[in-house]
GUMAR-381109 format. One record per atom (N, C-alpha, C, O): residue number from 0; residue in one letter; chain; atom name; y, x, z. Coordinates in steps of 0.02 Angstrom, whole numbers, plus 50000, padded with zeros to 5 digits. Each point is the difference from the previous one (the first is absolute). Layout:
   nr  rest  kette  atom     c2     c1     c3
  NUM     a      A    CA      Y      X      Z
...
! end
This chain:
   nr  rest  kette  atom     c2     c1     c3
    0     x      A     N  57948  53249  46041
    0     x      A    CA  50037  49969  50054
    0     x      A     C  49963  50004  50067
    0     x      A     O  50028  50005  50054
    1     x      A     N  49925  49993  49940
    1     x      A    CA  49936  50032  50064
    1     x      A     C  50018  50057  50028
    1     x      A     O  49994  50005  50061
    2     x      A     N  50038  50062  49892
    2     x      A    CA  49999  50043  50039
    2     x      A     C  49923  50030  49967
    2     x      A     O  49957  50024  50037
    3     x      A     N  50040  49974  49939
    3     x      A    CA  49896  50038  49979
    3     x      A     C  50047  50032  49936
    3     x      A     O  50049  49984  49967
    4     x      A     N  49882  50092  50042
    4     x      A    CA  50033  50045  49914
    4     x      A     C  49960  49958  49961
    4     x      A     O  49944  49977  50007
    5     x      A     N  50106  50017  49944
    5     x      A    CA  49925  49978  49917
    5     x      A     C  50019  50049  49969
    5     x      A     O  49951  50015  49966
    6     x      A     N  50103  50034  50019
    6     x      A    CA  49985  50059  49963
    6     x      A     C  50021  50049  50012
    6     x      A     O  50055  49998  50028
    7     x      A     N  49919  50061  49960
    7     x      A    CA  50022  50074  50027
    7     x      A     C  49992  50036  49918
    7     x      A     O  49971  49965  49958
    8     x      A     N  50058  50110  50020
    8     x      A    CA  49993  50038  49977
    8     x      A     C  50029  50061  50025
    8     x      A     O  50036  50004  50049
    9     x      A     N  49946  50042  49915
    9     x      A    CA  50060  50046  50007
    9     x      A     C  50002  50043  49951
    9     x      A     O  49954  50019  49964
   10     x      A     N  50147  50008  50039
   10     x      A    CA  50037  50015  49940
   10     x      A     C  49999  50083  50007
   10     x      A     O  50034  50031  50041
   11     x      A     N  49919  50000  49910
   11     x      A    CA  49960  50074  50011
   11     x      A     C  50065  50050  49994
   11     x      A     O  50047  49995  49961
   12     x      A     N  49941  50054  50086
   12     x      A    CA  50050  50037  50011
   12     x      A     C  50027  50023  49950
   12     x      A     O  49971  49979  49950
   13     x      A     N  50075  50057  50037
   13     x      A    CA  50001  50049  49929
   13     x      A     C  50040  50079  50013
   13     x      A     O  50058  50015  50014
   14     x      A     N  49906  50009  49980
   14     x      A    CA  50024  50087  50022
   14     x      A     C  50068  50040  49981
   14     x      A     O  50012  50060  50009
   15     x      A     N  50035  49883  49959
   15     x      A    CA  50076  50050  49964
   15     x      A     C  50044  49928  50045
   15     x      A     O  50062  50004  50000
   16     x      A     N  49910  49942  50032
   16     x      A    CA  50059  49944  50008
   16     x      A     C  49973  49988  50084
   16     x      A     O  49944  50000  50026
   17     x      A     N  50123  49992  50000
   17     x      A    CA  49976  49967  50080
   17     x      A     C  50017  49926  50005
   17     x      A     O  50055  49994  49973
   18     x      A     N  49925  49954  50046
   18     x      A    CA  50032  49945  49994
   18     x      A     C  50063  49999  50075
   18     x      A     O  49996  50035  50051
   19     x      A     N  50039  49931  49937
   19     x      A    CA  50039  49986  50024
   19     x      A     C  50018  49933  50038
   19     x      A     O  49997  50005  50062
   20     x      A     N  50019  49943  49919
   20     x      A    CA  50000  49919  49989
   20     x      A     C  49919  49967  49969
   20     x      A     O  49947  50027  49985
   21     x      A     N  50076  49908  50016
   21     x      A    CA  49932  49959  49992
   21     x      A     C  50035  49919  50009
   21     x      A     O  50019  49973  50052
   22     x      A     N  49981  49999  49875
   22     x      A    CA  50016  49943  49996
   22     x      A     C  49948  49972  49960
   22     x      A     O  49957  50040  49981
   23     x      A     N  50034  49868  49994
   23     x      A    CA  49956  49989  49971
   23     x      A     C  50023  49932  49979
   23     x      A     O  50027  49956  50033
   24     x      A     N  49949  50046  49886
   24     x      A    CA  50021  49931  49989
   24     x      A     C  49936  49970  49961
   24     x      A     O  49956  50038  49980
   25     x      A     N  50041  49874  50010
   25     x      A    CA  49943  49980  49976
   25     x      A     C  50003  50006  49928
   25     x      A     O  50060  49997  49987
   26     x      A     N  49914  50009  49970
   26     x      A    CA  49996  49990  49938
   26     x      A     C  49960  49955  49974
   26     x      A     O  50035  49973  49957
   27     x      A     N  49912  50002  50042
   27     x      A    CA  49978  49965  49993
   27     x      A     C  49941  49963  50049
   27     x      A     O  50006  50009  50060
   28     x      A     N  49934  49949  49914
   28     x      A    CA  49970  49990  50063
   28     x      A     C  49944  50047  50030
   28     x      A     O  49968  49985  50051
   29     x      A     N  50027  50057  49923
   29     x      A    CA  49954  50075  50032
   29     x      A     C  50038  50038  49983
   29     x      A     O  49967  50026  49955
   30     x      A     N  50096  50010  50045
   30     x      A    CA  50042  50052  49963
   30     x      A     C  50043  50006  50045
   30     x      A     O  50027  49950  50022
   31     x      A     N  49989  50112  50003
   31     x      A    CA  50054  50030  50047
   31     x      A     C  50034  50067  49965
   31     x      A     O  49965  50051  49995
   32     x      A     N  50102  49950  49983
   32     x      A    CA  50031  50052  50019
   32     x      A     C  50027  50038  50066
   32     x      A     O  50044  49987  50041
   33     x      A     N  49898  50077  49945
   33     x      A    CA  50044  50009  50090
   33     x      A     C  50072  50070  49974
   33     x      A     O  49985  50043  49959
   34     x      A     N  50084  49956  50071
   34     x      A    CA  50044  50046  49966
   34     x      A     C  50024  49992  50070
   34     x      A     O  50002  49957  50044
   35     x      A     N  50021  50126  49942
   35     x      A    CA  50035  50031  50058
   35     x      A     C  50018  50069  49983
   35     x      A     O  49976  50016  49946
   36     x      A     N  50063  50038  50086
   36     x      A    CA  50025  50064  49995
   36     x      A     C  49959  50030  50004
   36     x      A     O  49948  49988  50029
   37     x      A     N  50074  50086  49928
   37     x      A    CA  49947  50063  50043
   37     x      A     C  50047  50044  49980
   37     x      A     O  50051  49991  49967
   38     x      A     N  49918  50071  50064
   38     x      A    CA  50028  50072  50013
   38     x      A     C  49959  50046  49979
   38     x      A     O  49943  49995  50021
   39     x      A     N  50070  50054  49940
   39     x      A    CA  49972  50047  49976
   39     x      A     C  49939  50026  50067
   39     x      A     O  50015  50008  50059
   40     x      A     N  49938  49998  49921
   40     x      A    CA  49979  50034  50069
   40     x      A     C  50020  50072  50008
   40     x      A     O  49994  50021  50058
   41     x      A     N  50022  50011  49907
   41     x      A    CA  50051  50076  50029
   41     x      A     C  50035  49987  50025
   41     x      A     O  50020  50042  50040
   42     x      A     N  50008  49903  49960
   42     x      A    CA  50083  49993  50065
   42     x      A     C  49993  49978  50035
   42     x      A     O  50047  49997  50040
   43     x      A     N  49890  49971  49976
   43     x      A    CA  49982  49950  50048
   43     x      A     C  49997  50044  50074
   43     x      A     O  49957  50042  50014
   44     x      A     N  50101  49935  50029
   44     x      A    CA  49992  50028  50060
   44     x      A     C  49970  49998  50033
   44     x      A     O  49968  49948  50007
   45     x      A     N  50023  50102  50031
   45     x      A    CA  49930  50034  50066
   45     x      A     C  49981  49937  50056
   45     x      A     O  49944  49981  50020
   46     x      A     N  50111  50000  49992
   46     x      A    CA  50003  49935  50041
   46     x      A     C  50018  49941  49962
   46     x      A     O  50050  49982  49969
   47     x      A     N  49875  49983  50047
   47     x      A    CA  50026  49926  49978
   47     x      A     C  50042  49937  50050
   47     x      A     O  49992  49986  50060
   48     x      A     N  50044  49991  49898
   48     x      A    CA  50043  49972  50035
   48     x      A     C  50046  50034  50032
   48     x      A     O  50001  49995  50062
   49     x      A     N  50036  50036  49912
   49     x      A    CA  50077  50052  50011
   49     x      A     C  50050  49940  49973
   49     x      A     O  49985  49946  49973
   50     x      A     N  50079  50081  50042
   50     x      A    CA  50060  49954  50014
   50     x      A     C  50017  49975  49935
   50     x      A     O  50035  49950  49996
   51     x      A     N  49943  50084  49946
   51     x      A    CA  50000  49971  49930
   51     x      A     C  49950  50008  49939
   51     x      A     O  49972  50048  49973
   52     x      A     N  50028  49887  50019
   52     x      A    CA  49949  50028  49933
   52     x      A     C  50015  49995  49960
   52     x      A     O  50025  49949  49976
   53     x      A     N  49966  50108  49997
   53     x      A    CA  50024  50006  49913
   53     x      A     C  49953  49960  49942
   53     x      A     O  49946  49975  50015
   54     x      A     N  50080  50023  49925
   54     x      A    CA  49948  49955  49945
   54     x      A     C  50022  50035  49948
   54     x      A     O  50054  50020  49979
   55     x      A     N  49886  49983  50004
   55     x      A    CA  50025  50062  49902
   55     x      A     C  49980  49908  49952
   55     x      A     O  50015  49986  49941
   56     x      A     N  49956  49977  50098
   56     x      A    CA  49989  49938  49926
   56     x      A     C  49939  49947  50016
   56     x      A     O  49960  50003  50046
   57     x      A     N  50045  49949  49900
   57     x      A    CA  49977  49938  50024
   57     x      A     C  49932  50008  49976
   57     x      A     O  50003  50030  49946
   58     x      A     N  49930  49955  50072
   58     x      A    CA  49936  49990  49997
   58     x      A     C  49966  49924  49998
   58     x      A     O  50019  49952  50034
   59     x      A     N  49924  50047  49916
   59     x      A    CA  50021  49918  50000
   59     x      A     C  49892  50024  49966
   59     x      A     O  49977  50042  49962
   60     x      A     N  49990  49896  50084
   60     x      A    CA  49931  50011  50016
   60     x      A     C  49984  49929  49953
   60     x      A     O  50049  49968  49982
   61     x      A     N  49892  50010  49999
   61     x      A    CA  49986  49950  49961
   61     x      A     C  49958  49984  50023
   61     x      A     O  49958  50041  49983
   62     x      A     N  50009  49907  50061
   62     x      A    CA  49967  49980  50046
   62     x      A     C  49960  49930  49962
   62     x      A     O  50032  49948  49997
   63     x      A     N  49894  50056  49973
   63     x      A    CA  49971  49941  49970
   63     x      A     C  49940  49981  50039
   63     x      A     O  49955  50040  49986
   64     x      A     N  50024  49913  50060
   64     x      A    CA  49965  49992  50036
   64     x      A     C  49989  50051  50050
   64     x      A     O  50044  49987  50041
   65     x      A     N  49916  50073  49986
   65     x      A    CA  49983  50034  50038
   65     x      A     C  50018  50087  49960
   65     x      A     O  49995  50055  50027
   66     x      A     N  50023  49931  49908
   66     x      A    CA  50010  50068  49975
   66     x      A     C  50055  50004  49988
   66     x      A     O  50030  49952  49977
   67     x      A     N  50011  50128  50039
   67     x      A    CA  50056  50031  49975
   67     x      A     C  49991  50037  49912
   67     x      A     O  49983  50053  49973
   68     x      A     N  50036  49889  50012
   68     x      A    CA  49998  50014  49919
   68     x      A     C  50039  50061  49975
   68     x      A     O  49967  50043  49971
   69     x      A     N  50103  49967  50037
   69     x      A    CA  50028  50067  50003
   69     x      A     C  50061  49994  50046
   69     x      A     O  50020  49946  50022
   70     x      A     N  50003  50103  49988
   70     x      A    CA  50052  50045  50026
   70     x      A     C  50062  50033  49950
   70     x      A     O  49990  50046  49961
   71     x      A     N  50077  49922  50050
   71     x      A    CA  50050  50039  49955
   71     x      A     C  50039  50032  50037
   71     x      A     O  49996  49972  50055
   72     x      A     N  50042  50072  49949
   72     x      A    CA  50062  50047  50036
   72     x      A     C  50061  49976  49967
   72     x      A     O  49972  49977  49950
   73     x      A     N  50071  50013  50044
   73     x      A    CA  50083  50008  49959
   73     x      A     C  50038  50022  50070
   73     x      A     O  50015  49972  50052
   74     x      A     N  49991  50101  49919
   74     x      A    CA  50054  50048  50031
   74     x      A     C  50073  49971  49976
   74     x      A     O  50004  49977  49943
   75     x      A     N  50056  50023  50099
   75     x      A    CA  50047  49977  50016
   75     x      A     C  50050  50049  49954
   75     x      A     O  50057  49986  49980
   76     x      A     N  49911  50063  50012
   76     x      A    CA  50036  50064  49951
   76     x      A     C  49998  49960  49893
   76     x      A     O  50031  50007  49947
   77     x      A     N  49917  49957  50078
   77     x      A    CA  49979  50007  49946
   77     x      A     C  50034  49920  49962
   77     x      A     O  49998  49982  49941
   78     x      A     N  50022  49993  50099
   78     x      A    CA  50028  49921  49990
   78     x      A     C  50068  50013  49964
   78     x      A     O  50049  50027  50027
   79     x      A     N  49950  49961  49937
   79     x      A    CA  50055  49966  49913
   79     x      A     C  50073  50003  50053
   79     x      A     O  50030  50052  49987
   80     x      A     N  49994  49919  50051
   80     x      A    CA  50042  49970  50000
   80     x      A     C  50035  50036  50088
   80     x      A     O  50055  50001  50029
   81     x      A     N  49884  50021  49983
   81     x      A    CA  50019  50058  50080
   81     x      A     C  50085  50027  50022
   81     x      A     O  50035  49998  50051
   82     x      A     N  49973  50032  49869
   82     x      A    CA  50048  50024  50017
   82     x      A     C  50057  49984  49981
   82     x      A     O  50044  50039  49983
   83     x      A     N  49959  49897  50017
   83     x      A    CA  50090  49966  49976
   83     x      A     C  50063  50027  50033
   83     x      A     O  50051  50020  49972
   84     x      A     N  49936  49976  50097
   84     x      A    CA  50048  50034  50035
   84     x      A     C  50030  50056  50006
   84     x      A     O  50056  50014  50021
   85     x      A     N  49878  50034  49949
   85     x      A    CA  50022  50078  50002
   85     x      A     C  50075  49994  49935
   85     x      A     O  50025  49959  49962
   86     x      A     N  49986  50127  50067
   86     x      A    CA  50058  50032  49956
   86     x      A     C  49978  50025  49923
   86     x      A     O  49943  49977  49999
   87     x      A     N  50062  50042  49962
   87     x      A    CA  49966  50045  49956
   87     x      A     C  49998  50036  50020
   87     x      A     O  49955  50017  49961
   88     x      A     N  50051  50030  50075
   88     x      A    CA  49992  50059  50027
   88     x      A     C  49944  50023  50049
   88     x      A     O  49965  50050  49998
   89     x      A     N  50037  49876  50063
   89     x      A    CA  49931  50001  50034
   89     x      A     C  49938  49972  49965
   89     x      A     O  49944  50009  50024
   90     x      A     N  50065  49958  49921
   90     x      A    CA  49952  49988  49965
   90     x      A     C  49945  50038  49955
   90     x      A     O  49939  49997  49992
   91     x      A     N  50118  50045  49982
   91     x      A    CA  49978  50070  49961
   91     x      A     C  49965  50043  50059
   91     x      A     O  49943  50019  49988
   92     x      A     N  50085  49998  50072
   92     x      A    CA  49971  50044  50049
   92     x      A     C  49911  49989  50012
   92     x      A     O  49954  50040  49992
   93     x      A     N  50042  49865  50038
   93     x      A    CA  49945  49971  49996
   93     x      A     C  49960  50005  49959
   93     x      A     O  49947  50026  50017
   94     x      A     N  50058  49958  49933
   94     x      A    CA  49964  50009  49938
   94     x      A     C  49955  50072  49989
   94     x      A     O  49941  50013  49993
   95     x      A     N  50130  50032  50010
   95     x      A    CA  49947  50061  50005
   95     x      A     C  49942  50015  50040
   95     x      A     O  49946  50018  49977
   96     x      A     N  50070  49970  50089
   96     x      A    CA  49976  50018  50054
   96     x      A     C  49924  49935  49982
   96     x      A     O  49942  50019  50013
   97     x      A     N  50067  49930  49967
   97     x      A    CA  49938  49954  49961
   97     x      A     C  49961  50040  49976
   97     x      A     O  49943  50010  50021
   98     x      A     N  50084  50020  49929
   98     x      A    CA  49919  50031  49941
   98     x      A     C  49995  49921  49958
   98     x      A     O  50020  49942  50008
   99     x      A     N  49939  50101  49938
   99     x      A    CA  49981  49936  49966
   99     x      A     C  49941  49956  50030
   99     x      A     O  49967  50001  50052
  100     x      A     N  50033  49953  49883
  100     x      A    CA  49945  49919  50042
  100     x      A     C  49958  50027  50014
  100     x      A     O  49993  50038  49952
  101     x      A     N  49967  49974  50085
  101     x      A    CA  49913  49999  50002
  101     x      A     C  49964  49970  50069
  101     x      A     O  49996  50022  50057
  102     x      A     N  49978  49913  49905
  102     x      A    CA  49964  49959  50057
  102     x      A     C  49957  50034  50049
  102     x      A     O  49995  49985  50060
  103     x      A     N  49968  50073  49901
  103     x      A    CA  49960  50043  50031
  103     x      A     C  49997  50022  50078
  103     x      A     O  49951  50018  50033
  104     x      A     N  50115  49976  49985
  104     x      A    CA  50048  50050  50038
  104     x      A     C  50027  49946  50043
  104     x      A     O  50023  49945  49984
  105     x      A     N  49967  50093  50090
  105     x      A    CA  50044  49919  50013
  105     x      A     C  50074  50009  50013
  105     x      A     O  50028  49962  50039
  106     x      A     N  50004  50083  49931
  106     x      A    CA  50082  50000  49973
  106     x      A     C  50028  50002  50076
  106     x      A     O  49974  49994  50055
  107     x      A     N  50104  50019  49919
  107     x      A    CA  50052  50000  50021
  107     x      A     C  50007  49949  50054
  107     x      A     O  49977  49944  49985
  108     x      A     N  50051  50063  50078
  108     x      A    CA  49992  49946  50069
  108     x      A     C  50077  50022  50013
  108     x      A     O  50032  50049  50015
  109     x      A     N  49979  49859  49964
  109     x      A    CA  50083  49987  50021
  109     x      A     C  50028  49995  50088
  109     x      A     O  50055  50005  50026
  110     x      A     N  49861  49982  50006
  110     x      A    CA  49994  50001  50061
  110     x      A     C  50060  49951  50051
  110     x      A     O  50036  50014  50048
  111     x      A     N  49956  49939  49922
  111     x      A    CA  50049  49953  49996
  111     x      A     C  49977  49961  50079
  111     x      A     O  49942  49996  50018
  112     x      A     N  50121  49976  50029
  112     x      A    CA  49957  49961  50061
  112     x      A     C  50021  49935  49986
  112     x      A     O  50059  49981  49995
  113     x      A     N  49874  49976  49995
  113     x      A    CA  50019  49925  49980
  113     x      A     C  49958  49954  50052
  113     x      A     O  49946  50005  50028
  114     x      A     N  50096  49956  49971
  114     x      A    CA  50014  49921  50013
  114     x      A     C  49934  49943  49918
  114     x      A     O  50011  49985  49941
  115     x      A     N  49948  50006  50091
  115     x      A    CA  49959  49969  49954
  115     x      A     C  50004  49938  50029
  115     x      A     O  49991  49987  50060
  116     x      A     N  50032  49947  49864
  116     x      A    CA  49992  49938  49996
  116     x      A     C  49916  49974  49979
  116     x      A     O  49960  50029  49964
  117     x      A     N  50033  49919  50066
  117     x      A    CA  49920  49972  49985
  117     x      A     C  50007  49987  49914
  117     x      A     O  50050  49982  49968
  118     x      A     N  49902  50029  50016
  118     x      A    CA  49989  49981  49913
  118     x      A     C  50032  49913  49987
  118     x      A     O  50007  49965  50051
  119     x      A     N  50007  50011  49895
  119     x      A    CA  50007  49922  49989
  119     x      A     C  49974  50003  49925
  119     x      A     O  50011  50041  49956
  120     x      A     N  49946  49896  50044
  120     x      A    CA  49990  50015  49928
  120     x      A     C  50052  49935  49939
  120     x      A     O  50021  49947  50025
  121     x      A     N  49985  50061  49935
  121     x      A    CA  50053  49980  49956
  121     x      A     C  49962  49985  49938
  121     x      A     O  49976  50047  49969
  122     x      A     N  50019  49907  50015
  122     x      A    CA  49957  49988  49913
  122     x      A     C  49960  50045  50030
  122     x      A     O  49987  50013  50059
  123     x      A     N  50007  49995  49920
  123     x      A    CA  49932  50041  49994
  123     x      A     C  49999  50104  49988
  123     x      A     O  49958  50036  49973
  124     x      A     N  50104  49977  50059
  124     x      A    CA  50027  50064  50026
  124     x      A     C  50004  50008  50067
  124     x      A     O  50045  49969  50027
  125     x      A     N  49931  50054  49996
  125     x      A    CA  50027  50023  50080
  125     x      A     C  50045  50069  49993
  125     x      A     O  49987  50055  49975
  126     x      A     N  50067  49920  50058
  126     x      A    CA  50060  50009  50038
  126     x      A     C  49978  50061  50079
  126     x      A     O  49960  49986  50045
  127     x      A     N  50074  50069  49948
  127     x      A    CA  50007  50038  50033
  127     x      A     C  50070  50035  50036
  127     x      A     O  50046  50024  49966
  128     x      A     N  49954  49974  50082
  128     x      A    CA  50067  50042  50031
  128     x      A     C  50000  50038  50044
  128     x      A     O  49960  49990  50045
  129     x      A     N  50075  50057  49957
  129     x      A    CA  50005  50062  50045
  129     x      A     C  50050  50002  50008
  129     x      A     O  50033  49985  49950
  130     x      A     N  50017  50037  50127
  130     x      A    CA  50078  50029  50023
  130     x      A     C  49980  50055  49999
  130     x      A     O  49944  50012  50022
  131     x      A     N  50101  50043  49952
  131     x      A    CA  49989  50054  50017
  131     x      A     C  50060  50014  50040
  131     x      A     O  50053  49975  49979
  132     x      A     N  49948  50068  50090
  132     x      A    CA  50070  50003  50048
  132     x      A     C  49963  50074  50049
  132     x      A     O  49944  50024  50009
  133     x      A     N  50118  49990  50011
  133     x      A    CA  49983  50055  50055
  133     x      A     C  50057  49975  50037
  133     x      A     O  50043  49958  49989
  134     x      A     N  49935  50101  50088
  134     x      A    CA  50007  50002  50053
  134     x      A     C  50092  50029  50007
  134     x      A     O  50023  50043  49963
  135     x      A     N  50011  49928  50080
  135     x      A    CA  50077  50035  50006
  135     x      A     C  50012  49989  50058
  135     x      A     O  49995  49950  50036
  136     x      A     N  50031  50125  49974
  136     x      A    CA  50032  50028  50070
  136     x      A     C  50058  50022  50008
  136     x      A     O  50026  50042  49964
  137     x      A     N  50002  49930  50088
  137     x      A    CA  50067  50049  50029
  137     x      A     C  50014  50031  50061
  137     x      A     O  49976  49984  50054
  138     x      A     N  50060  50056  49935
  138     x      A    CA  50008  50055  50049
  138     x      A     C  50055  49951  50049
  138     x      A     O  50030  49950  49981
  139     x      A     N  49974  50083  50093
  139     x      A    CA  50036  49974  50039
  139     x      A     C  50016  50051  50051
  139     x      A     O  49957  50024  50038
  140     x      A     N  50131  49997  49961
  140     x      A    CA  50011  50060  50018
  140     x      A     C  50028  49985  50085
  140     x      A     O  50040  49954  50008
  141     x      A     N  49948  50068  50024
  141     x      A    CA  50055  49991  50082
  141     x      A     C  49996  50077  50041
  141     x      A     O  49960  50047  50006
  142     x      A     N  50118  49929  50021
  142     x      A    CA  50016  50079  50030
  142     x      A     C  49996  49961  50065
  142     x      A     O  50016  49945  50022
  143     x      A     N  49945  50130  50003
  143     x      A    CA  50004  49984  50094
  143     x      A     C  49998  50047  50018
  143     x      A     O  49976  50051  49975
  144     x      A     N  50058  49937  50094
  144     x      A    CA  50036  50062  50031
  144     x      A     C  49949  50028  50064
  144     x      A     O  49988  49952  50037
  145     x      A     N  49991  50089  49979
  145     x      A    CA  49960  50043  50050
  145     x      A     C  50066  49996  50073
  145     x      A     O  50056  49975  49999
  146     x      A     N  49913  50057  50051
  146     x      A    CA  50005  49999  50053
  146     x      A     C  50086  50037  49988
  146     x      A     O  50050  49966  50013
  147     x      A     N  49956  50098  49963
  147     x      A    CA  50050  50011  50011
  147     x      A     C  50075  49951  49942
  147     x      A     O  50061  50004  49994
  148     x      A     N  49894  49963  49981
  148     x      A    CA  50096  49975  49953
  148     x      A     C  49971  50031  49913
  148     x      A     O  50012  49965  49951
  149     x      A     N  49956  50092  50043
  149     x      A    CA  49959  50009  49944
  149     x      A     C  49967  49939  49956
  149     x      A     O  49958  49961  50022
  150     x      A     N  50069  50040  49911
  150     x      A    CA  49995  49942  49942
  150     x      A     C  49922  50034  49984
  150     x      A     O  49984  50060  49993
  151     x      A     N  49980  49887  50003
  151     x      A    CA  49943  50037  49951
  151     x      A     C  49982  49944  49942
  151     x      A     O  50021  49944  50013
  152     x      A     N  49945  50062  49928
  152     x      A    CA  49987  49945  49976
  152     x      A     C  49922  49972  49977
  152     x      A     O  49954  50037  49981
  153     x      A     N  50044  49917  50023
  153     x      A    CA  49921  49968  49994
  153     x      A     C  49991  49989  49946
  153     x      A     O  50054  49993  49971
  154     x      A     N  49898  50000  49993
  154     x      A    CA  49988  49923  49960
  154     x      A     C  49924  49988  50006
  154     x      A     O  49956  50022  50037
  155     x      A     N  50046  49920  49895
  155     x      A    CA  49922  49978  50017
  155     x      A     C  49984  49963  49943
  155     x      A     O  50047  49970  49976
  156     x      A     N  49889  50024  49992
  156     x      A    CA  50005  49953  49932
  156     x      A     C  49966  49940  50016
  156     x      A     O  49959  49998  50045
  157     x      A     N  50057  49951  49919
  157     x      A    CA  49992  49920  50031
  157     x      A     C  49987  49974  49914
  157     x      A     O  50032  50018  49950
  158     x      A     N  49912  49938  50056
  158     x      A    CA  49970  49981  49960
  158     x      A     C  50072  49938  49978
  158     x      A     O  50042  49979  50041
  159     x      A     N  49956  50003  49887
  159     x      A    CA  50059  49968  49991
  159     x      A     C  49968  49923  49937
  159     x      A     O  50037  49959  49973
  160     x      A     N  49905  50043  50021
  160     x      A    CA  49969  49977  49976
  160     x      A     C  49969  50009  49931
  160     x      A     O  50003  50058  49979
  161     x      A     N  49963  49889  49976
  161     x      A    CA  49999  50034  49939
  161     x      A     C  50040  49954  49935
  161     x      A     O  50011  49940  50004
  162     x      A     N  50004  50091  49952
  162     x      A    CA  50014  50005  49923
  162     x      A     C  49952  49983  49957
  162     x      A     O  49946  50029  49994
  163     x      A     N  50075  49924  49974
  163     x      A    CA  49970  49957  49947
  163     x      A     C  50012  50037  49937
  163     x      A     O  50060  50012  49987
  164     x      A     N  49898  50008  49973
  164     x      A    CA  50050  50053  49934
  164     x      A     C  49950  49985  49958
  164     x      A     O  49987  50056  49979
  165     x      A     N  49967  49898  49988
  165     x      A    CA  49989  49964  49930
  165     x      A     C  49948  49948  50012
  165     x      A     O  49975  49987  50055
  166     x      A     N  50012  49987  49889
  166     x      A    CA  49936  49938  50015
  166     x      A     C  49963  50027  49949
  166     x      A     O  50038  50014  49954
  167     x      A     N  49894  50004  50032
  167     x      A    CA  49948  50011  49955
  167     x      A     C  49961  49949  49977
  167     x      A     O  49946  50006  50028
  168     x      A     N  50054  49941  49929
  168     x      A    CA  49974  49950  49971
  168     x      A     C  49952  50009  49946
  168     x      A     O  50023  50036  49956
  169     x      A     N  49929  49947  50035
  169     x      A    CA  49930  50015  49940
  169     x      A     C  49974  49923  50004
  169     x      A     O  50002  49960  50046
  170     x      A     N  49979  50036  49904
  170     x      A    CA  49950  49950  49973
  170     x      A     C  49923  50026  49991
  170     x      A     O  49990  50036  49951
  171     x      A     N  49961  49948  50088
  171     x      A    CA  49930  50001  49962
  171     x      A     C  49969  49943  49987
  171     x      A     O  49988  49949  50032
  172     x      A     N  49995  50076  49891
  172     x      A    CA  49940  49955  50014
  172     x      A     C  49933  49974  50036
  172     x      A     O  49990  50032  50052
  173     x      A     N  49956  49916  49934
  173     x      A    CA  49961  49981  50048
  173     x      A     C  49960  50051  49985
  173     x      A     O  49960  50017  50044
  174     x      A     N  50040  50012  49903
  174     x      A    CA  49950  50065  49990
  174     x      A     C  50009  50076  50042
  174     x      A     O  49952  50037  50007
  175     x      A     N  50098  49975  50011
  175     x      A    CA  50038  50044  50024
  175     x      A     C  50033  50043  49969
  175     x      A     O  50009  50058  50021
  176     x      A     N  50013  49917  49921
  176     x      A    CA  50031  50042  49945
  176     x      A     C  50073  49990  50041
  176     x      A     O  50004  49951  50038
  177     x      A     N  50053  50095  49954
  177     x      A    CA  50073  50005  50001
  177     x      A     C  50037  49973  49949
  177     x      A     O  49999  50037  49951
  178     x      A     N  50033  49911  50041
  178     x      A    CA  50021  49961  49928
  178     x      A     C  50070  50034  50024
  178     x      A     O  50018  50041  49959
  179     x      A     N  50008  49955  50074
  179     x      A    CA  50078  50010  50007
  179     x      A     C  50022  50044  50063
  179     x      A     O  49959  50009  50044
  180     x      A     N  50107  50018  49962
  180     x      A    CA  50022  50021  50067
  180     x      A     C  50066  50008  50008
  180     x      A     O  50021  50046  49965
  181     x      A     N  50016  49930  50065
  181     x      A    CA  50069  49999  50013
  181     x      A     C  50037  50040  50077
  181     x      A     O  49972  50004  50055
  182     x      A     N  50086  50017  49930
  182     x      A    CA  50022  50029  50058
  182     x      A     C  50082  49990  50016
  182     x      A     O  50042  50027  49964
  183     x      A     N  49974  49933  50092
  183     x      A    CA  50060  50004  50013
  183     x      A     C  50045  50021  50069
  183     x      A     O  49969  50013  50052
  184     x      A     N  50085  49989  49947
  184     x      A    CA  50041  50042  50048
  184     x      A     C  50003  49925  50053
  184     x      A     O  50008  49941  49984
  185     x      A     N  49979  50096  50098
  185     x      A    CA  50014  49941  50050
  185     x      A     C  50087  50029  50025
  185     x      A     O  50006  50039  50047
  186     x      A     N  50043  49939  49920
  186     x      A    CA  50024  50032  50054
  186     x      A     C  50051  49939  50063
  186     x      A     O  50008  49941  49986
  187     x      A     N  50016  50086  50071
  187     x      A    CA  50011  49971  50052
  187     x      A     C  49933  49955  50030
  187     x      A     O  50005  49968  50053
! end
């Protein structure tokens, strides 16, 4: 409440993930989960801080006094329940284009642009949420006439706001294990 640090660490880079977000919840009385997004670092664009950021999945740090105990990834490809909405058809497409499991790898990037809720913890699960939504535009057409009486026509694209299109819900535990993950349709 002073305003003075009493603790610092830091959460060591890792060469296949970029972070993205950065949230943090208490776990116990020296115990921090810190969870937030990342991005493959191959996709990770040239410029940081461009008009969107994408997220291939949730990262979740285990924080016990001054040490980062471990580091987990869960790719968004890889979550149980991702694809409720799809068709069978886009599902099968995805899938392929997946490959099989291998943690090894840091997989398939749904490259999703989200809206991140602060963690809450629940019994003893913390509660996670993500919007996933993009950007929508429309065109806007007008005819105008030149000097002589000649129609010509304009247009121009005008930002129209954005689209809400699912909620991504997971459960971790205080360990940083993934117990659960749910996915549903926002629509209107």
């Amino acid at each position: 409440t002073s305003g003075l640090i009493m603790n610092q660490f830091v959460i060591p880079a890792q060469s296949n993930y970029f972070y993205n977000t950065c949230e943090y919840i208490e776990t116990g009385k020296d115990s921090v989960l810190i969870i937030g997004n990342y991005l493959n670092s191959s996709e990770r664009p040239n410029i940081i801080g461009g008009s969107e950021d994408k997220n291939t999945g949730i990262y979740v740090a285990v924080v016990r006094g001054k040490v980062v105990e471990k580091i987990k990834f869960y790719n968004f490809s890889r979550f149980e329940n991702i694809y409720k909405y799809l068709t069978d058809k886009d599902l099968q497409r995805i899938r392929k284009k997946i490959g099989e499991d291998d943690d090894t790898q840091p997989g398939y990037s749904l490259n999703l642009s989200l809206l991140t809720q602060t963690p809450k913890l629940h019994d003893s699960v913390i509660i996670v949420m993500n919007e996933a939504y993009y950007a929508e535009y429309r065109t806007e057409e007008n005819l105008s006439y030149d000097y002589y009486g000649r129609p010509f026509p304009t247009n121009r694209t005008v930002f129209d706001g954005y689209r809400y299109t699912n909620g991504i819900v997971c459960g971790i535990s205080k360990n940083g294990d993934l117990l659960w993950d749910n996915n549903f349709a926002l629509n209107n």
